[in-house]
N, C-alpha and C positions, 0 to 999 in steps of 0.2 A: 185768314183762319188763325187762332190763336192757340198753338199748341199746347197741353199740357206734359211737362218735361220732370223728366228727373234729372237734378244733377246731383253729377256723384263726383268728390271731390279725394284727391290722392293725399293726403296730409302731409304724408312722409315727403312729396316731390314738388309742391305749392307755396312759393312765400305768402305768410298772410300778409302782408304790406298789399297786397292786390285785390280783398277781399271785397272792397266796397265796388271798385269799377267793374270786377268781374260778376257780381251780381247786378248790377246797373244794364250791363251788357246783355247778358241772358234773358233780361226781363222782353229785349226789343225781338227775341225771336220766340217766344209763347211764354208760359205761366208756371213758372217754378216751384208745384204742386210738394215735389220733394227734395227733400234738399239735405245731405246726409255727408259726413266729412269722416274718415278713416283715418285712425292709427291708434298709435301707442301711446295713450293720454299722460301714462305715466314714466314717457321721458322728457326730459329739461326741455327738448328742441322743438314742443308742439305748445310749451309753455304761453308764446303770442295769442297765437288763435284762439285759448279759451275765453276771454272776453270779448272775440267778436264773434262768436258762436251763437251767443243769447241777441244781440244785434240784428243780425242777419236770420233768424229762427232756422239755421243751420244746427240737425243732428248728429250729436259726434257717435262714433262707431268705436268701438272699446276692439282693437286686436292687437293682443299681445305677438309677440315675437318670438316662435318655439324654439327656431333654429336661428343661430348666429349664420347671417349671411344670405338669408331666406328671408325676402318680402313678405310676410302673412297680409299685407297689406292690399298687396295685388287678390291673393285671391279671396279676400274676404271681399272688394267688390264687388270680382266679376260674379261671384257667387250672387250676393244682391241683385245685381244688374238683373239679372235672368230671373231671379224670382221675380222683382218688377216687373219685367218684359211678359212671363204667363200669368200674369195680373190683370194684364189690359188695361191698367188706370191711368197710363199714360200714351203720348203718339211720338214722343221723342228724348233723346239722353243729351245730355250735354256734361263730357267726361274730360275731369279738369285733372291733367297729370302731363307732365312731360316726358313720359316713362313709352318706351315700345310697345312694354310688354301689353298693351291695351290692344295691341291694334287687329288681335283675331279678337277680341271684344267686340268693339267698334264694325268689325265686317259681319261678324255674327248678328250685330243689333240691323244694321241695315239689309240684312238676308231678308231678315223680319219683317222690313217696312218702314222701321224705323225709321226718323228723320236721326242723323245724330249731327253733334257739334261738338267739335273738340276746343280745349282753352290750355295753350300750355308756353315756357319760355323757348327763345328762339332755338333753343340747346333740342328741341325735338327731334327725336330722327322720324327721317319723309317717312319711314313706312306706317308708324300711324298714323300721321296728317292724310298721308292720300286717302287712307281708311273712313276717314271720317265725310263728310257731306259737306262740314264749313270747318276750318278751322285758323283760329284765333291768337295771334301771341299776346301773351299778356302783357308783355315789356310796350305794347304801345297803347295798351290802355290806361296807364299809368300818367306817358309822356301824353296823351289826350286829354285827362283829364284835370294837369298840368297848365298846359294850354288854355281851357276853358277859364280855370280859376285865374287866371293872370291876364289875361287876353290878348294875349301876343297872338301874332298871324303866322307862326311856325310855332312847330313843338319846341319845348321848353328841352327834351333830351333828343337835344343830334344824335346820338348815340346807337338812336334805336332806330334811325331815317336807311331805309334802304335805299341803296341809287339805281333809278332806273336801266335797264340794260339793251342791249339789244335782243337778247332773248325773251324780254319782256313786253318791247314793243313789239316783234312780232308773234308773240302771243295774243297782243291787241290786235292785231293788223288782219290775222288768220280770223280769231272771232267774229270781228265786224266784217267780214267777207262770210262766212258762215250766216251768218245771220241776217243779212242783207238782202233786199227785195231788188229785181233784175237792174235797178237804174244804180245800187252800189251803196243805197243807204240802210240803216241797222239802227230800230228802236234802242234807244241807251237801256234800258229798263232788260230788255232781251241779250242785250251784248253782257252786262255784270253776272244774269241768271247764269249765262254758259261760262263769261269766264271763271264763275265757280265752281262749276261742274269739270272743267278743264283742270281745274287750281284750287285745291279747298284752301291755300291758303292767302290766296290774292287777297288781297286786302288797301285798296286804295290808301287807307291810314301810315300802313308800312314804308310807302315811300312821303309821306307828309301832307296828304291831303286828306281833308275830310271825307271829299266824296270823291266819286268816280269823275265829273265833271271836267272841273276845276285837274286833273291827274294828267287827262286828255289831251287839253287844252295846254298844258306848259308842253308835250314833249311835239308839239310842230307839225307833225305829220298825218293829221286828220282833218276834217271837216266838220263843223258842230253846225247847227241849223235847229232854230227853236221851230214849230208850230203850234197852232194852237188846239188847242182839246176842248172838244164840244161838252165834256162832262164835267167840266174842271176850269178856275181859273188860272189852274197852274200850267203853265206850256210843255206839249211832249217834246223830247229830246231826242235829237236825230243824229247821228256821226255816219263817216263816210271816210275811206281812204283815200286820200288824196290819187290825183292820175298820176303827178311824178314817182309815187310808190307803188303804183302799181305797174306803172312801163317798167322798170326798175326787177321786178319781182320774175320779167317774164322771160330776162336776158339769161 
């Protein structure tokens, strides 16, 4: 199903140096019907974004700034948001800010039904991330698309590579035990769905892989098993926790 979305994007909190992969991005999870950028056109510091504005058929939002020290930016938004929202003309947001103050936004919009999707740098505090349904940093959209253009087989910026942890694996480990049929295996397709749901901001990318797969597979302690699909030539994807981690789990 191909959502139709609004993004709404914080100007004041957004480097536009990320403009072009963060709409690249957005496109793979529905249809970017509106697409509307907020602030202060007439300060020096929003000066970038006005030529990739007309690019991107991104509309800018004119909010002046009444008070020294007061966001008008925030709530000229959320104000939008919600007229959007009793619009009905869309089924999901995608709210690109690295700012908190979004995050009774974001919980407001999925009361709704709303699908939402956050997009912001790693500087986010968790409490709007967990708010959101998926969310995004943008620091490795950048080092991805890095990657692609050069084609090297790691990201071009280390910088942004998260290291695996052990709280990480066993967030993997719990999943695929969640989701696993009585003999211990867990469609891969079903294991990412929940670790999103667990994690809006897990992201396979974060730690330097493209997919989920390939992620699994470097840290040791699983089972991968292709099969094949009667509707498809492409093979489904099976994982499994290994038995020495799970003797291990039970001491």
């Amino acid at each position: 199903m191909n959502l139709n979305l609004a993004v709404l994007i914080d100007g004041d909190n957004i480097p536009s140096a990320y403009v072009k992969e963060m709409m690249e991005e957005i496109t793979k999870y529905g249809n970017p019907t509106i697409k509307r950028i907020y602030g202060d056109w007439t300060k020096p510091h929003l000066s970038k974004w006005k030529n990739l504005l007309l690019e991107n058929a991104i509309t800018p939002i004119q909010q002046y700034g009444y008070t020294t020290g007061k966001n008008a930016t925030d709530s000229a938004m959320i104000i939008d948001a919600m007229d959007i929202l009793y619009s009905e003309k869309v089924s999901g947001f995608c709210l690109v800010s690295s700012d908190s103050d979004f995050t009774k936004l974001a919980t407001r919009l999925r009361e709704a039904g709303m699908q939402v999707i956050g997009i912001g740098e790693k500087k986010t505090p968790n409490p709007f991330i967990v708010a959101c349904d998926r969310f995004i940093y943008i620091e490795i959209l950048k080092s991805q698309s890095e990657k692609i253009e050069t084609g090297t087989e790691k990201e071009s910026n280390k910088d942004t590579i998260d290291k695996i942890t052990a709280k990480d694996i066993k967030l993997i480990s719990s999943t695929i035990s969640d989701s696993s049929d009585e003999d211990g295996w867990a469609f891969l397709g079903d294991v990412g769905s929940l670790l999103q749901k667990k994690r809006p901001n897990f992201d396979s990318r974060n730690y330097g892989f493209i997919k989920l797969t390939p992620l699994i597979k470097s840290i040791g302690e699983f089972e991968i098993e292709q099969r094949e699909n009667p509707k498809s030539k492409h093979k489904l994807i099976f994982v499994k926790n290994k038995e020495k981690r799970r003797r291990r789990s039970k001491k």
